[in-house]
Structure formats: structure tokens, C-alpha cells
N, C-alpha and C positions, 0 to 999 in steps of 0.2 A: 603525805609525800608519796608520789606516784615511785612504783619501781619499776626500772629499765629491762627491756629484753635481753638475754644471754643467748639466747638460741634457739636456731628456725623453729616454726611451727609446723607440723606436716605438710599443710595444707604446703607451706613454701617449699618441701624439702623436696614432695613430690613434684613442683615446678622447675625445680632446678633441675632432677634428673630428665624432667623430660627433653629440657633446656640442651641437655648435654648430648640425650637419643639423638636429638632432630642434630646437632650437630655432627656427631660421627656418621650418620646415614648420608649429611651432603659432604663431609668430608673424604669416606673412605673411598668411594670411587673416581674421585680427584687421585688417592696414595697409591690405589691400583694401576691408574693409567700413568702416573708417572712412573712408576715400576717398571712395567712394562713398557713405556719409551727408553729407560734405560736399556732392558735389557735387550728391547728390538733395538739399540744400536751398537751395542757392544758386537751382535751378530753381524750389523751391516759392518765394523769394524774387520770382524774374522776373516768377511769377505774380501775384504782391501786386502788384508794380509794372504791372503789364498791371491788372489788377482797380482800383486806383486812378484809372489811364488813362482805364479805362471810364468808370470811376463821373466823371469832370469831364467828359467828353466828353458824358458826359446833361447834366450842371447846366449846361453851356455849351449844349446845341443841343437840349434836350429829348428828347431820344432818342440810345440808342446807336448804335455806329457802323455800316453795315451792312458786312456779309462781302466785298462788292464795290461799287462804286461808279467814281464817275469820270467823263469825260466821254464823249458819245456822236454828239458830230456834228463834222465833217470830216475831209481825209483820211485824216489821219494821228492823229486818236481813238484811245481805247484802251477802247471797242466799253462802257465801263459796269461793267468788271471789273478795276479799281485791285483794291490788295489793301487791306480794313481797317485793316492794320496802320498804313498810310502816312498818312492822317486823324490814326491815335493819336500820331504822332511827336512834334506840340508838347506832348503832357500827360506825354514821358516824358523831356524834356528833350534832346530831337531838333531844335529849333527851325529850324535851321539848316541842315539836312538834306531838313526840310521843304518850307522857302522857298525852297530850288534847285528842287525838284519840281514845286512850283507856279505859279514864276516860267517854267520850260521856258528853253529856250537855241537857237541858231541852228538846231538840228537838231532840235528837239522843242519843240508846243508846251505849255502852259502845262499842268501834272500829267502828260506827257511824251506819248508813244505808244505802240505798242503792248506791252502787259506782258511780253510772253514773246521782246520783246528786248533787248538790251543796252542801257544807256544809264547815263553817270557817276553822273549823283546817287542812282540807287537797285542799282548795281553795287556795292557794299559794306555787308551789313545791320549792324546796330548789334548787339553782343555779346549784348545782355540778350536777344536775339530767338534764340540760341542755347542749348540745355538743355546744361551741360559733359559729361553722362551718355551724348550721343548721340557715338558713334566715329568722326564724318564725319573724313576724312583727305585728302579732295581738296582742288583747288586753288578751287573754286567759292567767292565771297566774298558772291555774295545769297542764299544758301540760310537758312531760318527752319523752326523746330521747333513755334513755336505757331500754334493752327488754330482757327475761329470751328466750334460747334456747330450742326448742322444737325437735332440733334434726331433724334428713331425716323422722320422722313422720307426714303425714297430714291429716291420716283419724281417723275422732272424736276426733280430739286434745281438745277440748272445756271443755267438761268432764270425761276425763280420767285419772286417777290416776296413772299412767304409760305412759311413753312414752321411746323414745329411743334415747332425749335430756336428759339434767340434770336436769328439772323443767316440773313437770304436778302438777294439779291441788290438792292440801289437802295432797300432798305426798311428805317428804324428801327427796332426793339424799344424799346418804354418799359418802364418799371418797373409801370405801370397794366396792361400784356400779360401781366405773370408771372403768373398768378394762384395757381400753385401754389407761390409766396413763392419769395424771390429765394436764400434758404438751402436750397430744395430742386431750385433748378433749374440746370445747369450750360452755363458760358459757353464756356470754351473747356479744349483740352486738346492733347497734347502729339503729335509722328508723328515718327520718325526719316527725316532724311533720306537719299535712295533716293540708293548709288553703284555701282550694277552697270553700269548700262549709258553709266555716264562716263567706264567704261573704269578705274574704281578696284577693282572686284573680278568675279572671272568663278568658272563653277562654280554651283554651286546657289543659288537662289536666297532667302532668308530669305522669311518671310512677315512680319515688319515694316518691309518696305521695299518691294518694287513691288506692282504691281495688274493681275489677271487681267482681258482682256476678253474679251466672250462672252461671260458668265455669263445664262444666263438665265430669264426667273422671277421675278429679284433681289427686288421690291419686293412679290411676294406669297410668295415662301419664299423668306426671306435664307440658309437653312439648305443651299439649292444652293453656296455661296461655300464653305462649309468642305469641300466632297469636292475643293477643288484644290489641296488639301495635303497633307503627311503629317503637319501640325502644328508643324514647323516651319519646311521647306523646302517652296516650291511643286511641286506635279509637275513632270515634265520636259516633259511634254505641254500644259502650262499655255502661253497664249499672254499672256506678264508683260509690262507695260511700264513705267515709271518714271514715277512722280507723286510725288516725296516732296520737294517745298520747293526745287524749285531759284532760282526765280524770287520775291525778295521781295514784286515789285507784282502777281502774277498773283491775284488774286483770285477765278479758277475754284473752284467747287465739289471738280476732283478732289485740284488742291493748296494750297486754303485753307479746307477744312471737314474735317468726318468726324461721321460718325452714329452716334446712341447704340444700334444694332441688336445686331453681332457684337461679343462681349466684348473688350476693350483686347487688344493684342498678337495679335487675330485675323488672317487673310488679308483682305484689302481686296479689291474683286470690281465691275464697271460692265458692262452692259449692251451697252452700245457695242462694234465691233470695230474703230474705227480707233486702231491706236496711237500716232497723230500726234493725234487730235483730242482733246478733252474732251466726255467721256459726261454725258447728260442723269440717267441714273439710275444711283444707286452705293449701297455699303457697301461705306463706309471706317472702319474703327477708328484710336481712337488708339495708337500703338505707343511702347515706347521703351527703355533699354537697364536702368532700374530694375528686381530681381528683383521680378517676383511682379507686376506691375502699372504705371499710369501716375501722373502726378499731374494733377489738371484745378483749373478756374477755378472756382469757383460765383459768382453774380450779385451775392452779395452781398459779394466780393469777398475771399471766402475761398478758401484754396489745399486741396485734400483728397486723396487717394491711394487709386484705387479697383481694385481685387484682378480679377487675370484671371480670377478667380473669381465674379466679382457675378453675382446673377440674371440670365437675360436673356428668360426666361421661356418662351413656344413658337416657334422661330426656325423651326417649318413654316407659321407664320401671315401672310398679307399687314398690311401696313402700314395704321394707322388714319389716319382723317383727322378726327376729333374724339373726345373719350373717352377713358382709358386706356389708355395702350400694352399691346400685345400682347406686349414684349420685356423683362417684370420691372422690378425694378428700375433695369435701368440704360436701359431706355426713357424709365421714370418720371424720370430725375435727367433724362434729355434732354427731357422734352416741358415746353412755359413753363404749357400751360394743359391740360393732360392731366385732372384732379382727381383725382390716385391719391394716395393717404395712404402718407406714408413714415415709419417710426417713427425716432426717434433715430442708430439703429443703422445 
């Protein structure tokens, strides 16, 4: 009388786990990119909620909000360089958050002092100001991923009250400024924030996260900023400093803007050599951990995803100051009153 198997033989036990290998190898990057569809649209979400923000902040005060603001006289001022974002707080259901800000406390006073130091009510950013796509792992709690557009502008973005995005500094944008309609012009967009020199990562440096200074030339060939890479890592020779969202109320041009010049995910580049100061003239792209591209804001309040690939047209040419951008299409989505004709597409 023959007797029955109880259990596998190797030869089968080994076939099954292969069975199981070749499985998770065609599975797991199926679990990743759905992952990451998720959380690239929770971001194109945040962006709704930021573009609604907008849009009540004009019906409330006739004008959007500008990229810096704040107040500018006494000692302890904070020099006119709030950050946008902290205006938009009551329209995103921040309320409360706000009115710490603005009321100020024993040590600060009223919308607080200076940005680029610590202080309770704006030492904790609110979640929806974070993209889930971006890999920050530090312990930093006011760091912010969304950034006001400065447009194909980069000379003396810092303190200019004009520029040829929809946000400079102490100065509104209205929806009468767009002229290039508010579906072809873009408001804000997305930057990973910079952890190298927080002592969260050492070793080479990404080029979606710091910013070379020195560069110079910047604002008449933007096209000098890409030789301090090798496209994805800065040179070693690059003199990098960190500007990527530490600070929620800084309102500075280098860590609450970016320019529509060098394509998304490009190296980011300022004029300036202090690595402690903020540079008067830059190109700053937007960056972020989405394959292939970022997601940005358009005026009208729609969220869109624009390809490291977009036009950017002759990036040996100096910056306009009326007319057509020089930097293709994705000048064109940055300038409000540029008059370039964008087709659908």
C-alpha cells in the first residue's frame, strides 16, 4: 500500500518561493506608483485649497495676496517680508493660528518679528502646506513646499514691488493685471525642502534642494546656472547653500518664490555670494519628488502638472521687461501680461 505525501519536497518549496519573488518584483512597482498617484494628488488637492484661498482673499481685499508683506516699523518689525502664506490662513480654515500671529505675545509684537526666527504660533506649519511626495525626514516643523510665482523675472526679485509673476513683494496682483487670462497664467508651485545642511543628509548634493551662489550673468543668461551640475547632483566645486522652506513666515524671494526661467527640477542659482544673506537676483525652479515634473497653481484656480520637459525657449537670452518671454513656454505660463498666445496644449 503506497503512502501519501504530507509535505513539499525542496525541489517544490524552492519553486514556490521563487513563485512568490517573480511576484513581488511585478507587483511592488505597480504599489509604488499607486502610492505615489495618491499622494501626487492629495498635493494637486492642497493646490485647490491654496487657489480657492486665493480666489476669497481677492473678493475680501480686491487684490491677491502679495508674496511678502508684513510690517515695517519698530524694533522688533519683521523688515515687510511675512510670508503670503500666513495672510491666507483664515481662508483655509487656519483661523486660529492666525489670530495668535497677529495678536503677537509678550515677546513679539503684533504679526510677530523677525521671520527667520523662531517664534510659537508660526513654529508648526499646517499639514495642507506640505506636498506628502516631498521625503523631508527632519525634525523641522515650519518648513512649507508651496511657493508664490515670480514669473520669467530674476533681477532684484527680492525687493521689488513689481515683477512680471503674480506676486512681488508689499504689492497686490488683481485679476485686471492678468491680461494674459487667469487659465494661462501660473500662481504658484511646488520646491522640496532643502535637508543637507540640517545635518539630515551629507555627501552630494541634489539639485532640487540647495542653491548655488555666485552665479553670474544670472538675469541675462539663466543658461550659466545649469554648468553647476551634472544634472542631478551640484558640482563639488559649487558653492550650495540651503533656501528650501525652512522658515513658514520668511517671505524672501529665495525661500517663498521661484521663477518661470530654468525648467522644474532644474538647479536653482543667485547672484549673491553670501550664504547667510538673501540674494537680490535669482533662478529658482520649482522642484519635487513627482517623476517627470511638478504640479503648479494656475490663477484660475486650477491645479496642472508641468513636464521637466516644457519649453523654456533661449536660456542664453537676458530677461524681458515687457513683451514675451524669452524662456518658451513656461516663461509664457509665468508672465501675467506677457501677450504670448498659448494653444490648449
Amino acid at each position: 500500500m503506497r503512502r501519501s505525501r504530507s509535505a513539499f519536497t525542496l525541489v517544490e518549496l524552492l519553486v514556490v518561493i521563487a513563485i512568490i519573488g517573480v511576484l513581488i518584483a511585478l507587483l511592488l512597482p505597480a504599489v509604488q506608483q499607486a502610492r505615489e498617484a495618491a499622494r501626487r494628488m492629495q498635493c494637486s488637492n492642497n493646490f485647490k485649497q491654496l487657489g480657492l484661498a486665493l480666489h476669497n482673499y481677492h473678493d475680501t481685499y480686491g487684490d491677491f495676496v502679495p508674496r511678502a508683506t508684513g510690517t515695517t516699523s519698530g524694533s522688533t518689525h519683521n523688515y515687510g517680508r511675512l510670508n503670503g502664506l500666513i495672510p491666507l490662513l483664515p481662508f483655509l480654515e487656519q483661523t486660529a493660528m492666525f489670530n495668535q500671529i497677529a495678536a503677537g505675545d509678550g515677546t513679539k509684537p503684533p504679526y510677530g518679528g523677525y521671520t527667520w526666527e523662531s517664534w510659537g504660533p508660526w513654529d508648526v506649519a499646517p499639514q495642507m502646506f506640505h506636498c506628502p511626495s516631498d521625503n523631508f525626514s527632519g525634525t523641522l516643523t515650519n518648513h512649507f513646499n508651496y511657493r508664490f510665482s515670480l514669473g520669467d523675472s530674476m533681477l532684484s526679485v527680492r525687493d521689488a514691488t513689481k515683477v512680471r509673476g503674480m506676486f512681488a513683494k508689499r504689492d497686490g496682483t488683481s485679476f485686471r493685471d492678468i491680461v494674459d487670462g487667469s487659465s494661462n497664467t501660473i500662481a504658484m508651485s511646488e520646491r522640496k525642502v532643502n535637508q543637507y545642511n540640517l545635518g539630515e543628509r551629507t555627501g552630494q548634493i541634489l539639485v532640487t534642494e540647495g542653491v548655488v551662489t555666485g552665479v553670474s550673468s544670472l538675469s541675462t543668461s539663466p543658461i550659466n546656472c545649469l554648468g553647476e551640475s551634472d544634472g542631478r547632483y551640484y558640482l563639488s566645486a559649487a558653492d550650495v547653500k540651503g533656501r528650501g522652506g525652512w522658515w513658514l513666515a520668511d517671505g524672501q524671494a529665495e525661500r517663498a518664490g521661484f521663477t518661470t526661467v530654468l525648467p522644474p527640477n532644474s538647479p536653482a542659482c543667485v547672484e549673491g555670494t553670501n550664504g547667510s544673506g538673501d540674494s537680490t537676483t535669482i533662478a529658482i525652479s520649482p522642484t519635487s519628488n513627482h517623476p517627470g515634473g511638478v504640479l503648479t497653481l494656475r490663477a484660475d484656480g486650477s491645479s496642472h502638472f508641468v513636464a521637466e520637459t516644457i519649453d523654456t525657449g533661449d536660456l542664453s537670452q537676458p530677461e524681458v521687461t515687457g513683451g514675451p518671454s524669452n524662456y518658451g513656454v513656461w516663461g509664457a505660463l509665468g508672465s501675467k501680461a506677457g501677450g504670448e498666445v498659448l494653444s490648449d496644449n
